[in-house]
C-alpha positions in Angstrom: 7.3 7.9 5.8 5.9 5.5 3.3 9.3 4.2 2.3 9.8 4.1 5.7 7.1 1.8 6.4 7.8 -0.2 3.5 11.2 -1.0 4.6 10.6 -2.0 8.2 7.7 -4.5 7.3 10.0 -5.8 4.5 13.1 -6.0 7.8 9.7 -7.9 9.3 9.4 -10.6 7.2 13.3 -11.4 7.1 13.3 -11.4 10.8 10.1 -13.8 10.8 12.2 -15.9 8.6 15.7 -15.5 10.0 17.1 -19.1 11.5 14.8 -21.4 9.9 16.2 -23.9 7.2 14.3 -24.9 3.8 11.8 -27.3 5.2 11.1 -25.0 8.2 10.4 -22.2 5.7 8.0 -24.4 3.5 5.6 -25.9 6.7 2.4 -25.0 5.7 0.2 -23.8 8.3 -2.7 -25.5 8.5 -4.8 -28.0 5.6 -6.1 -27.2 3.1 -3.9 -23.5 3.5 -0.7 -23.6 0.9 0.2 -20.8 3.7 3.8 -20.9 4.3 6.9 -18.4 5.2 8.3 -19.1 2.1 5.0 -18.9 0.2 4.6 -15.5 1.7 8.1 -14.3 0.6 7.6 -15.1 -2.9 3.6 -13.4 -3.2 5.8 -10.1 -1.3 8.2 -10.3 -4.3 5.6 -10.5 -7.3 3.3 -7.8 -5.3 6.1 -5.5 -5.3 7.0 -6.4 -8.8 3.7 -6.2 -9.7 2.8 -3.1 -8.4 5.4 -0.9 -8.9 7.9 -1.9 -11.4 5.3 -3.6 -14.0 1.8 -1.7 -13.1 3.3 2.1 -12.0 7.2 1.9 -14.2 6.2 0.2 -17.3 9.1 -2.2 -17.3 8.8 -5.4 -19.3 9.6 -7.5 -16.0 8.1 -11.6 -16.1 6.4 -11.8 -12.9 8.1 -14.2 -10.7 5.4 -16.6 -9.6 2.4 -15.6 -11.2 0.6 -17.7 -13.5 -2.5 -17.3 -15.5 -3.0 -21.3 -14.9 -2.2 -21.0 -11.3 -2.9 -17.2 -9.8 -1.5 -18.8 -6.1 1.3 -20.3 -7.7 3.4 -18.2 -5.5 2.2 -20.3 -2.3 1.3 -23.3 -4.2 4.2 -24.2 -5.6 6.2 -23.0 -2.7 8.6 -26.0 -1.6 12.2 -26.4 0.3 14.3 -27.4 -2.5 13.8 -23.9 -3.9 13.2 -22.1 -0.4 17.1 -20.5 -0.6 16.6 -19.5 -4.0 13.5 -17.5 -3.7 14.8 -15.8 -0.6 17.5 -14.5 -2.6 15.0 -13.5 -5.4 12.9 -11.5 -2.8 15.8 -9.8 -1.3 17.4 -8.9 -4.6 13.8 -7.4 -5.8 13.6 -4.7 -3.2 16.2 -2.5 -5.2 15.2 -2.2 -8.3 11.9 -1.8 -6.6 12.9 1.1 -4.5 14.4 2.7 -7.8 11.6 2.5 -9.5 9.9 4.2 -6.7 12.0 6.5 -6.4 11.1 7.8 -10.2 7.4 8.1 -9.0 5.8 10.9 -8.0 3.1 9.9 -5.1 0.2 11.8 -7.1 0.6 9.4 -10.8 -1.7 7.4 -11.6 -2.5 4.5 -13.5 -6.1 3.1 -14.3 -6.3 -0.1 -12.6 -9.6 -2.3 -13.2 -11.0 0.7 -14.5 -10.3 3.1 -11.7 -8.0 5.8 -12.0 -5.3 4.7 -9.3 -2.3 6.5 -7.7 1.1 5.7 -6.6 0.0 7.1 -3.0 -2.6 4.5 -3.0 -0.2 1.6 -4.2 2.5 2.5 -1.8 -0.2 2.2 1.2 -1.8 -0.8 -0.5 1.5 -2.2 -0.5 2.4 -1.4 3.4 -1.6 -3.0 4.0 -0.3 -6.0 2.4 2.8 -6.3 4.4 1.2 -5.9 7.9 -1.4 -8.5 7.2 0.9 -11.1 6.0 3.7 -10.4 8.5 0.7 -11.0 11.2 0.1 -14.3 9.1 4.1 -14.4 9.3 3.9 -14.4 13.0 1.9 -16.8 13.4 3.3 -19.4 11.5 6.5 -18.7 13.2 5.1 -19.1 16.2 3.8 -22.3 15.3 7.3 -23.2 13.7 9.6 -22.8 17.1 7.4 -21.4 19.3 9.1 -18.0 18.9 7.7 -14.4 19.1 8.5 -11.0 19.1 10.9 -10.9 16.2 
């Protein structure tokens, strides 16, 4: 069920995204907000990576946006010119991602700012995630060409 959930709000944010070009997917929402579509893609990348491949699987993976110097990095620094590119990152993330779910069992845990935490907790913290971002998603799509109910 969880994988389930995973993969439909992941098929969610595509849709929200499908059809729009570069600059369509960088509009930010509203100033001061770095809040974009694309900006939103790339945080859902490095939270998966985060979570489960580096947190949960121990691999020696770079995050993708993250910075120490810049912790939003991932919307800040969000733009058109690289809009295609990090689509492709996000996309290409969700496999290795699902493999390395795949090798966990829901009951592990890690200690995570000092409380013991398990993968059952990270996969529904991760499905959280994506429901309030695709509602943020929505809206910004909405806002973008007025459509709704993708």
């Amino acid at each position: 069920m969880l994988q389930d959930w995973l993969g439909w709000h992941r098929s969610t944010l595509l849709r929200k995204c499908a059809g729009l070009d570069a600059t369509q997917l960088a509009r930010r929402s509203v100033p001061p907000s770095a809040l974009s579509l694309i900006g939103l893609v790339r945080h859902m990348s490095d939270t998966e990576r985060g979570w489960v491949r580096q947190y949960f699987h121990r691999e020696p993976v770079p995050d993708l946006y993250y910075r120490a110097d810049l912790p939003d990095a991932d919307f800040l620094e969000a733009s058109a010119g690289r809009a295609e590119q990090d689509y492709e990152i996000y996309r290409a993330e969700s496999g290795p991602v699902d493999a390395a779910l795949a090798d966990l069992g829901l009951d592990e845990t890690i200690v995570f700012r000092a409380q013991p935490t398990s993968v059952r907790w990270m996969w529904q913290h991760l499905v959280e995630e994506y429901a309030r971002h695709n509602g943020q998603a929505d809206l910004l799509r909405e806002a973008i060409d007025s459509s709704t109910g993708l």
